[in-house]
ZAGUPA-269269 format. One record per residue: residue in three letters; y, x, z of N, C-alpha, C, O in turn. Coordinates in steps of 0.05 Angstrom, whole numbers, plus 5000, padded with zeros to 4 digits. Example, Ala and Ser with C-alpha at 12.3 -4.5 7.8 and 13.67 -1.06 7.14 Angstrom:
% ZAGUPA-269269
ALA488652645156491052465156493452645156493452855169
SER495552575142497952735143500152585157502352685161
This chain:
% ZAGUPA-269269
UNK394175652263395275382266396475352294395475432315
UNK398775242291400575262324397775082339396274912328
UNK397975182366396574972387397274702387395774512384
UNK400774682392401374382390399374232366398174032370
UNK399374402337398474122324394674212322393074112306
UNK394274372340390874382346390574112365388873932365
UNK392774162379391273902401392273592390391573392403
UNK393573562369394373302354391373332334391473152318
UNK390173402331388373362310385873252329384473052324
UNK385773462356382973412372384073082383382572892387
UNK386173072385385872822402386072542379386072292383
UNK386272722352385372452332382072472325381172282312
UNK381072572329378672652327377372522352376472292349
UNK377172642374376272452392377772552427377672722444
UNK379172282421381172242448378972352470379272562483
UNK376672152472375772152507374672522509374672652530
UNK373972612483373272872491375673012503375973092526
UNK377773022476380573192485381973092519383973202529
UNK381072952526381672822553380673012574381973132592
UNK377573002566376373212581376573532584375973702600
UNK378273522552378073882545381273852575380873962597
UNK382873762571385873722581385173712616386973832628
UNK383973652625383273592654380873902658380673972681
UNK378974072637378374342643380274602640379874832649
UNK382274522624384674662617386374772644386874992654
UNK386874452653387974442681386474632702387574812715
UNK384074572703382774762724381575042722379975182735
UNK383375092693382175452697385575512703386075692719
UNK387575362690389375382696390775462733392075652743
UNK389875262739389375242771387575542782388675702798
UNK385375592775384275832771386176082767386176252785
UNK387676102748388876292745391276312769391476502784
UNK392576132768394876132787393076312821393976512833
UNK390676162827388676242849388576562848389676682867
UNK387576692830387376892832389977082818389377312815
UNK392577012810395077222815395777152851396677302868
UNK395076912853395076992877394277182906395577292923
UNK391577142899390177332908389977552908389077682927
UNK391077692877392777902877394778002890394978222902
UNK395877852886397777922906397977922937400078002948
UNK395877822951395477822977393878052980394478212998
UNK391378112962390278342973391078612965390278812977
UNK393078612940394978862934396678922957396479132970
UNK398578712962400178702992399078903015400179093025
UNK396878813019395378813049393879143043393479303061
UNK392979183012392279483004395479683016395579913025
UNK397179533012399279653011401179793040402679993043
UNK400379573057401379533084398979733099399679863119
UNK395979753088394179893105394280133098393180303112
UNK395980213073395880503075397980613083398280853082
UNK399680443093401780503103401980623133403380813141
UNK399880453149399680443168397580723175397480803198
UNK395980853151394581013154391280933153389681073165
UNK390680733140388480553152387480643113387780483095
UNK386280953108386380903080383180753067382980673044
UNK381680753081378780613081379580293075379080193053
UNK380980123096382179943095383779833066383779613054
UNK385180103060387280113037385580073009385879882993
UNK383880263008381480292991379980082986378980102963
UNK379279843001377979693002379979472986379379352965
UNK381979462999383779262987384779282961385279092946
UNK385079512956386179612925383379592909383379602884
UNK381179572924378679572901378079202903376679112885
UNK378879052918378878792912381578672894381378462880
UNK383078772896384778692870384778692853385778522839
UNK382879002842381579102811379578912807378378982786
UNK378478692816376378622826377878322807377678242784
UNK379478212832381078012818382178002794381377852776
UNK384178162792384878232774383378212746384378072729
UNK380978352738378278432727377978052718377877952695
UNK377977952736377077652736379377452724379177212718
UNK381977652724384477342720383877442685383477262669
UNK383877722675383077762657380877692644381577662620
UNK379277652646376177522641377477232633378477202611
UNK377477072649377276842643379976752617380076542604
UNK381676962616384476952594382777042565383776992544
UNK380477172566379977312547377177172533376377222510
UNK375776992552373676862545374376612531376776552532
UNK372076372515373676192512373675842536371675742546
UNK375475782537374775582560371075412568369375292554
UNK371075442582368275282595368175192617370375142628
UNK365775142631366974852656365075122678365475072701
UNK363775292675363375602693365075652704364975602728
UNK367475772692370075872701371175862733371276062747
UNK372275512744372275432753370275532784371075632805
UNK367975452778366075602797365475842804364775882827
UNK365475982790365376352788368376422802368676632813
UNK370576222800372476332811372276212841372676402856
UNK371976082848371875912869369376082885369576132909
UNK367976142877365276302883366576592898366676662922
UNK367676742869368676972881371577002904372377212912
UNK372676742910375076642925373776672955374876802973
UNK371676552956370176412980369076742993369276753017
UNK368376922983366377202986368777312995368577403018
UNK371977342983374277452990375177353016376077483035
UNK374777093013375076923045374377093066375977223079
UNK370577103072368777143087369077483100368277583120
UNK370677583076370777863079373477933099373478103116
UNK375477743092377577783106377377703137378277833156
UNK375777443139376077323159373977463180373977413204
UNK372477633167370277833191372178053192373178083214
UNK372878183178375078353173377078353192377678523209
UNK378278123185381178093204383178213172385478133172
UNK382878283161384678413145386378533153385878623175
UNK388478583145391878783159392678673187394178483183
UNK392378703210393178543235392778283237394378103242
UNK389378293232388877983242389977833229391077653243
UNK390277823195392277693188389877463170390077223165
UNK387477653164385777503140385377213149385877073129
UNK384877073167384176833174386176633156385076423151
UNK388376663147390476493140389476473110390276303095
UNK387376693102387876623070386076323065385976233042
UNK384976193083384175933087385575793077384975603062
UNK388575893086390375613076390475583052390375353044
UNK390575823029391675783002388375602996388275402982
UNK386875693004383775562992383875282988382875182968
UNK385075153008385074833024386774652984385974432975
UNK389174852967389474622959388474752922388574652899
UNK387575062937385675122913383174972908382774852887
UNK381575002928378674882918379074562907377374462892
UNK381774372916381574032909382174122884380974022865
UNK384374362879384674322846383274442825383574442801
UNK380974582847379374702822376374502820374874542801
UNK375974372834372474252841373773922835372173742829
UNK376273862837376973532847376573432877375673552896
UNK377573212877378073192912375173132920374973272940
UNK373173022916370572972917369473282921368973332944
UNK369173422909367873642905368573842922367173922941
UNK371673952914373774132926372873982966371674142979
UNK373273812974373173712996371073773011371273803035
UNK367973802991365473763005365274073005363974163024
UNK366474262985365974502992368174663017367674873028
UNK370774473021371874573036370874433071371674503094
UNK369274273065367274193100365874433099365974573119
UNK363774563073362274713084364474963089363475133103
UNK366175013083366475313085368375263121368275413140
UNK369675033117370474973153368175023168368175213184
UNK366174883166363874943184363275153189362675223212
UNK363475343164361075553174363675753182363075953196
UNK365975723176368075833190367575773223367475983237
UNK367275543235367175503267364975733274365575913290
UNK362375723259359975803265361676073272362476113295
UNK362176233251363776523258365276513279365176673297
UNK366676343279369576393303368676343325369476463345
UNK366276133326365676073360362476113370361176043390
UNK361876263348358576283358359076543376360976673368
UNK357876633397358676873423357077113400354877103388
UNK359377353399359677583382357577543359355377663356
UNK358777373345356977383312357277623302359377753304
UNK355177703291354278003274356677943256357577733246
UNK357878323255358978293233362978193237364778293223
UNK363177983259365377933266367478253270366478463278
UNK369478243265370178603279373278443281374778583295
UNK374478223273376978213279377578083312375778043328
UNK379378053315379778013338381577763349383777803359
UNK380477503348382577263345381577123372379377073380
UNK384377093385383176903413382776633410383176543387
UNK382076463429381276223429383276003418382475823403
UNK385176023425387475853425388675853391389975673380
UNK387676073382388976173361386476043341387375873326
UNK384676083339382876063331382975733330383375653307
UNK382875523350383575283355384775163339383974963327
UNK387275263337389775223325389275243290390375063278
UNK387875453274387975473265386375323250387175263228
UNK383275223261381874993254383374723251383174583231
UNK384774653271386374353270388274333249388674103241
UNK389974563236391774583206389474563194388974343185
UNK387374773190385274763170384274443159384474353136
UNK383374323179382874043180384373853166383673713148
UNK386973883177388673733172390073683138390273503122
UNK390773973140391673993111388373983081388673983057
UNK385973983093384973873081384473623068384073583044
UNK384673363103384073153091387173023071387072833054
UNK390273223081392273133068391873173043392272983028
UNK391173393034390873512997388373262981388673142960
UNK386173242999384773022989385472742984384472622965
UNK387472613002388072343003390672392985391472162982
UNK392072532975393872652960393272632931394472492915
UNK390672802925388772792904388272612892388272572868
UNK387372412918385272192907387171942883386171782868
UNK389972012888391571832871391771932837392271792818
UNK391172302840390672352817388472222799388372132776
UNK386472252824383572192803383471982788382271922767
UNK385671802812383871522803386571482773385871302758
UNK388471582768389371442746388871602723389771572700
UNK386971812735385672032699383271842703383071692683
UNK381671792720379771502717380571362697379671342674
UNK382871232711383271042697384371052665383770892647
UNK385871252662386371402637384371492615384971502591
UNK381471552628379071572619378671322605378771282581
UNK378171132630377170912616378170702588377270582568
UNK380770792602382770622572382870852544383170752522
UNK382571042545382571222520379671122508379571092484
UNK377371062523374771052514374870752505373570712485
UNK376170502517376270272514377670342481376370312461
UNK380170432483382270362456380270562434380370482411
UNK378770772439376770922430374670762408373470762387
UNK375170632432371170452418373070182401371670062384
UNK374970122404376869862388377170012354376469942332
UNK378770282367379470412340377270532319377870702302
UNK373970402325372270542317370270292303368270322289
UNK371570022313370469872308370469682295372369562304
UNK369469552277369569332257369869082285368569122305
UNK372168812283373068642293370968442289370068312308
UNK370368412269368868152261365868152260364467952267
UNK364668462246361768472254360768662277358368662280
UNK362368822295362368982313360469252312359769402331
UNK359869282278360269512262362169692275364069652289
UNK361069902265362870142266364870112242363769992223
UNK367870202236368770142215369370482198368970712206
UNK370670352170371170622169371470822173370071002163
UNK373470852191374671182205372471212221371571442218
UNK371171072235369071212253366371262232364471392240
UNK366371172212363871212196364771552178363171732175
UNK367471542169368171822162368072032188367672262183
UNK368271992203368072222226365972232233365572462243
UNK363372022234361372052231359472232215357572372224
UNK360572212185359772402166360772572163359672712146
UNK363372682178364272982178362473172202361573392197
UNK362273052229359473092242357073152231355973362237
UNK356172982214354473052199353873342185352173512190
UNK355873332169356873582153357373862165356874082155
UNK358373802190358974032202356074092220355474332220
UNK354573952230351274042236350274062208349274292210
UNK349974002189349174152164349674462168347974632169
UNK352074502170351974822164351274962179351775202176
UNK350074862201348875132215346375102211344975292205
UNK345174802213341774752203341274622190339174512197
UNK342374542165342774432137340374212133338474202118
UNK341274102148339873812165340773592134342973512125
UNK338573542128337273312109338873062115338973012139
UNK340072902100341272662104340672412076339872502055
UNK341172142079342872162069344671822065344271652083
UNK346371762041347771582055347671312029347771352005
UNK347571072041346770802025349770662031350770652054
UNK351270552005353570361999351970131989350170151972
UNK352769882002351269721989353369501993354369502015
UNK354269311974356269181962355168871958353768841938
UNK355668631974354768451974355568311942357668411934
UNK354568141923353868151901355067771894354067571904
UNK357167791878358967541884359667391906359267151910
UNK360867541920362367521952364267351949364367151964
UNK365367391936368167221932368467041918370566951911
UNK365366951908365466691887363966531912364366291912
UNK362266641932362266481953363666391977363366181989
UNK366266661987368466501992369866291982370866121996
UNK370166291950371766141945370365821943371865621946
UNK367465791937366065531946365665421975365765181981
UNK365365571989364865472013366165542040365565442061
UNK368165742035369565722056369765962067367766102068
UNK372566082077371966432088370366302112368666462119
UNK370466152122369266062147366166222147365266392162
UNK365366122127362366132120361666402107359366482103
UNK365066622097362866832087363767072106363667322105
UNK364966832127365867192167362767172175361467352185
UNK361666892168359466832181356566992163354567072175
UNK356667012137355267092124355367412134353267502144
UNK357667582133358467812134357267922165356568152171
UNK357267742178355467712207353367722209352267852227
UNK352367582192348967602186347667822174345467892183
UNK348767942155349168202147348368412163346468572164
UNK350568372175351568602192349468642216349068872224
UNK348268402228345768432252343568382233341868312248
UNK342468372210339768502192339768862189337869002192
UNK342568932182342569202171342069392203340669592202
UNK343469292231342969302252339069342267337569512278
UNK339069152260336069102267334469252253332269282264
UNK334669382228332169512213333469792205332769922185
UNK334869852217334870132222335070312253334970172273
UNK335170572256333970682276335770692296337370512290
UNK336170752309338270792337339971042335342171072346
UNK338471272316340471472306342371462276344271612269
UNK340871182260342371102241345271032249345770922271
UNK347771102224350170912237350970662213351570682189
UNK350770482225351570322201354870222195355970172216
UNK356470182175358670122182359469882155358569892132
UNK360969702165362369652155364969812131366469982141
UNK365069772113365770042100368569912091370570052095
UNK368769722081371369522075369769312066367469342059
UNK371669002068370368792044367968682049366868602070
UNK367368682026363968532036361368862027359068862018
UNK362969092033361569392029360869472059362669452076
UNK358869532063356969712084356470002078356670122057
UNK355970062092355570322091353170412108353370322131
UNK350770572103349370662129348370892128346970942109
UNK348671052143348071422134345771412160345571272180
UNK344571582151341371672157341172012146341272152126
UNK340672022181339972282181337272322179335572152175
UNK336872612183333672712167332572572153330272492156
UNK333872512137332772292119332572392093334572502085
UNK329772362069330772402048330372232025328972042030
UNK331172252003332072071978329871791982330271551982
UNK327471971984325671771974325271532004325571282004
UNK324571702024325671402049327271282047326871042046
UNK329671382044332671262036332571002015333670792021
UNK331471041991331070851972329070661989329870431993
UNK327370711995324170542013325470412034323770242040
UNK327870392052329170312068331570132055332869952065
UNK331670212039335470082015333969842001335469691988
UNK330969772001329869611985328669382002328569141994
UNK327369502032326869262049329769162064330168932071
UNK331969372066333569262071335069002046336168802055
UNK334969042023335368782007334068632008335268422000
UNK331168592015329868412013328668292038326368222041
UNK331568292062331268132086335168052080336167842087
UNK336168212070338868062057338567802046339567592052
UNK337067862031336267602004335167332027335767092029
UNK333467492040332667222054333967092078332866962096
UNK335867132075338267082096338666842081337666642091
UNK340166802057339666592047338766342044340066152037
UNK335766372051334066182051334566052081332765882082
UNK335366052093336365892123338165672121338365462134
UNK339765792097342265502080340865282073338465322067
UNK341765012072341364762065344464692049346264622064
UNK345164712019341664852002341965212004343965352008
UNK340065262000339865551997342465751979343865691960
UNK342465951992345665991987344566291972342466381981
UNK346066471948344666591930345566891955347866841961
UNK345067031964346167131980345067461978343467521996
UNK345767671958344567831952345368111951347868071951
UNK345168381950346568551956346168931934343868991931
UNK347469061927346869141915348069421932350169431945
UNK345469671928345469861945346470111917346270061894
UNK347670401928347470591914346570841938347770871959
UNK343671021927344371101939343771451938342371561922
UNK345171591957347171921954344872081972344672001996
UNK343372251965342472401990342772731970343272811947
UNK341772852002342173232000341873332019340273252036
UNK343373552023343273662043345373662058347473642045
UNK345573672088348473612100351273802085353673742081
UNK349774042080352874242069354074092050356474132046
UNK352673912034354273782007357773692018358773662040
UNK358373672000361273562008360873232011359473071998
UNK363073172036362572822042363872712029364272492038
UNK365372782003366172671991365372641970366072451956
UNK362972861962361172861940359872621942359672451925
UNK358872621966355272381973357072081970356271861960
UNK359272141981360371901973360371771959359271551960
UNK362071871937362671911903360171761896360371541885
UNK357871861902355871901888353771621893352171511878
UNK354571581920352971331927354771021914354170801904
UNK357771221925359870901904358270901874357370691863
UNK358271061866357371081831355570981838356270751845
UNK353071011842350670771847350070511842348870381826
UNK351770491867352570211870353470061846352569841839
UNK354970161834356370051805354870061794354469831787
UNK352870261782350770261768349269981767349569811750
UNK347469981794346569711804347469501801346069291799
UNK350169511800352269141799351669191766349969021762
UNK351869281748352369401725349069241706348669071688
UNK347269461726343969291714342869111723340469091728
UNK345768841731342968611746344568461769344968221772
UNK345268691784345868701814343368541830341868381819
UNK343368601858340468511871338968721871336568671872
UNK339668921871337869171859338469491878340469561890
UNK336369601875337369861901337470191866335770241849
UNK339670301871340870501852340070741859342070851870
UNK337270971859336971231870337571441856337371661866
């Protein structure tokens, strides 16, 4: 399946995730760009030291490229994760440390600082990228100005050294305050995908979940079935002359009824239950680990706090509801349990209505 229409499906499926996948995408991306880079600085510098006769030097450099290299491949070949990012940044920072005791090719290693400054904001974020680029400034001074740190062998004078802290600095806090305009409108981008998210998921009138979010619910379902064929199952329940009580008393009175409904079926089920609005005066509520026989034992006190919803009217208003209901195992098809709970239901309207269908 082309990618283009992989990522049209993830982001109908669920925006705020595909938001997230799109912003880790970015930073292995950023990742990769980091290390052809680095390739190419420490191939270069393999290249220039053996030139110069320096083949230990040369050796060293040509074995950190295989190194990188090793790594731009890895992360092309694995599948995306939020590791990546750090392991590269990890092994960036060790390449740093080596150059900058080193000196690399003529005192040159100290500069690979700079590419770091607008690597780490785009691989960590300006928050993160920032706090790791104070620590690695710091402990950069510690080296450059502590009197002959172990290990130092390059050779950078004061002035130079100076100089090279005050860009370091600088072009840090610029890449950060630069950044920070990114963050805040994928922030804000966050927030409105999750706002229009939770709208497009939601019943208007009983603040139910509605359809589409109750089918994606049960494809969830289905899809944890098949790896641990996780027990479910699912209740349609169909309010029982709906529309002979709109038409007496008013839609006024049956948004209001449909309300009432809707915070009973709420209240007496679990916090992992989902209940939905399904169309009409139809509900829907799927229950996991759940089986037939709870399911029915729950579909029955749930009618008979329906019913007494009723009794609050002056005069008492007939107010009653008829359940069907579908259980199995999650692998079943969601269109089977469906099927199967709609048939129910009809059953029930069929013997009586007021009645729960197992």
């Amino acid at each position: 399946m082309p990618r283009a229409q992989l990522d049209h499906e993830r982001l109908q499926q669920d925006p705020v995730a595909y938001v997230g996948e799109l912003e880790l995408r970015r930073r292995i991306l950023a990742a990769g760009f980091m290390l052809i880079f680095s390739l190419a600085i420490t191939g270069s510098m393999g290249v220039m030291a053996l030139m110069d006769g320096h083949i230990g030097l040369a050796s060293t450099m040509f074995g950190i490229a295989l190194t990188v290299l090793g790594a731009y491949l890895g992360i092309n070949l694995v599948k995306p994760n939020p590791h990546i990012p750090l392991a590269v940044g990890g092994l960036l920072m060790l390449l740093y440390f080596y150059l900058l005791l080193s000196g690399g090719v003529n005192n040159t290693g100290l500069l690979w600082a700079v590419m770091l400054v607008p690597g780490f904001i785009n691989l960590f974020g300006y928050r993160n990228g920032a706090l790791a680029l104070a620590v690695l400034g710091a402990l950069t001074c510690i080296v450059l100005f502590y009197p002959e740190f172990p290990g130092l062998e390059a050779k950078y004078d004061v002035s130079y050294r100076a100089r090279f802290l005050a860009v370091f600095v600088a072009l840090t806090v610029l890449t950060a305050i630069l950044d920070t305009g990114r963050h805040q409108t994928q922030q804000a981008l966050r927030a409105l995908t999750r706002e229009l998210e939770s709208q497009a998921g939601t019943d208007a009138l009983t603040g139910l979940a509605n359809r589409r979010e109750a089918e994606r619910a049960i494809m969830r379902l289905m899809e944890q079935g098949e790896a641990d064929a996780t027990q479910y199952t699912v209740l349609i329940g169909d309010l029982d002359n709906f529309k002979q009580l709109n038409d007496e008393h008013g839609h006024a009175l049956g948004d209001k009824i449909l309300r009432e409904v809707a915070d009973m079926l709420r209240q007496h089920t679990r916090g992992g239950d989902l209940v939905a609005r399904w169309g009409g005066e139809e509900f829907l509520v799927l229950l996991p680990d759940t089986g037939r026989e709870g399911a029915r034992l729950l579909a029955e006190k749930l009618r008979g706090k329906i019913m007494a919803i009723g009794d609050d009217y002056v005069p008492p208003l007939p107010i009653t509801i008829s359940f069907g209901v579908s259980g199995g195992m999650a692998g079943a098809s969601a269109d089977q349990s469906l099927a199967e709970a709609d048939r129910k239901m009809y059953v029930a309207k069929q013997a009586g209505r007021n009645r729960v269908e197992a």
